[in-house]
C-alpha positions in Angstrom: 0.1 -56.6 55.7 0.9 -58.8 52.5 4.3 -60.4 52.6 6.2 -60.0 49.1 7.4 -63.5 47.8 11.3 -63.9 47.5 11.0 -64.4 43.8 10.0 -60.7 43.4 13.6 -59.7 44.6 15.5 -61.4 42.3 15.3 -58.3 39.5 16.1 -55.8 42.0 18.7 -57.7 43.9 20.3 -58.8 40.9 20.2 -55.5 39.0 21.6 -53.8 42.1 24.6 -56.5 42.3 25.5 -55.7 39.1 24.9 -52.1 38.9 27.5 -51.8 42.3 29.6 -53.9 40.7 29.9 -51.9 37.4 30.0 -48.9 38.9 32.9 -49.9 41.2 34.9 -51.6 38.4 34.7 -47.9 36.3 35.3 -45.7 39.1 38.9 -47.6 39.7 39.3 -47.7 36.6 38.8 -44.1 35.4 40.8 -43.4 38.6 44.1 -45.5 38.2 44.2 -45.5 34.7 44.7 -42.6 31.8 42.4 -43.3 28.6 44.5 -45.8 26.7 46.5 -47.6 29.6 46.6 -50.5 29.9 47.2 -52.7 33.1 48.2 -56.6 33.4 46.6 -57.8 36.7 47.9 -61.1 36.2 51.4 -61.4 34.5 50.7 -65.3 33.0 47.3 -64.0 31.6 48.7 -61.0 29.6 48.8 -62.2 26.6 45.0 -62.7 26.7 43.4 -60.5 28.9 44.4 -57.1 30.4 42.4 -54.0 31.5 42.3 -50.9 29.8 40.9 -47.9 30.2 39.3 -46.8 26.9 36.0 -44.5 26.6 33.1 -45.4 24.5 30.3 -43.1 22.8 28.8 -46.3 21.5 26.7 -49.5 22.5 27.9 -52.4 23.6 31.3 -53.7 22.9 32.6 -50.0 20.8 29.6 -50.4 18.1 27.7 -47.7 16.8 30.3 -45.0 17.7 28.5 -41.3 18.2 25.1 -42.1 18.9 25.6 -41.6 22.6 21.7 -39.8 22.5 19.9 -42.3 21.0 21.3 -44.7 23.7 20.2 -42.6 26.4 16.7 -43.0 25.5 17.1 -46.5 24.4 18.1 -47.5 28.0 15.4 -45.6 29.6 13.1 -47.9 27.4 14.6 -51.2 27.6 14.7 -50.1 32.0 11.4 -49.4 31.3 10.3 -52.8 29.5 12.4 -54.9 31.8 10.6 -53.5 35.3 7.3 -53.8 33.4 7.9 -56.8 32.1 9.3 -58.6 35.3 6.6 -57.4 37.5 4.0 -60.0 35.6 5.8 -62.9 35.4 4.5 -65.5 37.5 6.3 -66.4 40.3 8.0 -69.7 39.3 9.6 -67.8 36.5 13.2 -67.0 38.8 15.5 -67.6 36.1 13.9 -65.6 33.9 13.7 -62.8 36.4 17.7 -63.3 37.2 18.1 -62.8 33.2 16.1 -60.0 33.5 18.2 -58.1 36.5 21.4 -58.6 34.7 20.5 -56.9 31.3 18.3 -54.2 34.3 21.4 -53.7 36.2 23.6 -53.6 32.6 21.4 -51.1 31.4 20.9 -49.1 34.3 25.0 -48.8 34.7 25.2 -47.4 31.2 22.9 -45.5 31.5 24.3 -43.4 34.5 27.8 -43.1 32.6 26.2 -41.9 29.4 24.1 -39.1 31.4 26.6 -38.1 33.4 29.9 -37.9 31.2 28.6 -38.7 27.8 30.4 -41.9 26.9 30.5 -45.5 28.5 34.3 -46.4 30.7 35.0 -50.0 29.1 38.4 -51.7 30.7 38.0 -55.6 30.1 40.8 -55.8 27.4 40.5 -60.1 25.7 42.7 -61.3 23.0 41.2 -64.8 23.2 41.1 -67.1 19.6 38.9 -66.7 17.5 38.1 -62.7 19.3 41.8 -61.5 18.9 40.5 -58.2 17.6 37.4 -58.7 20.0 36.8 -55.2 21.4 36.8 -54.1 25.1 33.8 -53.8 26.7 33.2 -53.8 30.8 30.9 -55.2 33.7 27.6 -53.8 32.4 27.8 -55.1 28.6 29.0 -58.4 29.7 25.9 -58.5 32.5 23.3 -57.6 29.3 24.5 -60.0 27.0 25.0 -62.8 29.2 21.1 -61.8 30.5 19.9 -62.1 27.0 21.3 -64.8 26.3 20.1 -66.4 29.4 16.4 -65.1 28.6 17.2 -66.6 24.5 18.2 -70.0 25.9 15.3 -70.5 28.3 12.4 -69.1 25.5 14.2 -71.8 23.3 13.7 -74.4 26.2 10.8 -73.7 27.1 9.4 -73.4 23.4 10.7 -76.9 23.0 9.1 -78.4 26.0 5.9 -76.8 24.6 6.7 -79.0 21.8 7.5 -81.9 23.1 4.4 -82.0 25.3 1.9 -81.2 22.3 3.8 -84.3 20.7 3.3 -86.6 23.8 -0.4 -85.4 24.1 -1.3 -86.1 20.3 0.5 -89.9 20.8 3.9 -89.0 18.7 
């Protein structure tokens, strides 16, 4: 019987971390709060941050407002991509895969709100200079852009280590 290797969990494992916690987060949320209320969890960090319960038909962070449809079938492909994808990396590759479950488990989140009520629960509320209008989003958009950004920052790396080794190999 072939063992898997531990690097082949990290999607999974990851994507399922997230997924609970995004899941959890909107479930209290939807549950303690009416659409629009607002709650301060921590009275000295009010004035930047605060949940609220707000509904979204759109992507990420209230944008594209109505397209609820296409974004059904745009998670389903970017699932799709990130399982296929992930499953022919090379092993040594773990960050990669850890970028990958976070925008898997983002996507997946969304995905089960926008199928089963139509619109996305969003209840991180930030009023943080420069982003005082910055809109409210929740576990699963933060978990996809901080997994694409992760994937961005490592092809950058990894394109300028290509770089740097084709510079050292021709003597510059």
């Amino acid at each position: 019987m072939k063992r898997s290797r531990p690097e082949y969990w990290i999607v999974p494992v990851a994507a399922a971390l997230v997924l609970i916690t995004d899941q959890v987060t909107k479930y209290l949320v939807a549950t303690k709060l009416e659409v629009g209320q607002p709650l301060d969890l921590i009275p000295w960090l009010a004035p930047i941050f605060s949940i609220t319960h707000v509904t979204n038909t759109g992507v990420a962070f209230g944008l594209l407002q109505g397209l609820g449809n296409v974004f059904v079938i745009a998670h389903v492909i970017a699932a799709v991509a990130i399982i296929v994808y992930s499953s022919r990396l090379p092993p040594e590759r773990r960050f990669l895969r850890l970028a990958l479950g976070l925008a898997l488990g983002g996507a997946i989140g969304n995905l089960i709100d926008r199928v089963r009520q139509g619109y996305v629960v969003d209840f991180i509320d930030t009023n943080l200079w420069p982003f005082t209008d910055f809109p409210v989003f929740n576990v699963a958009d933060a978990s996809i852009s901080v997994g694409v950004a992760l994937m961005i920052g490592l092809l950058l790396w990894e394109d300028r280590q290509e770089r740097l080794k084709q510079q050292a190999a021709e003597g510059g």
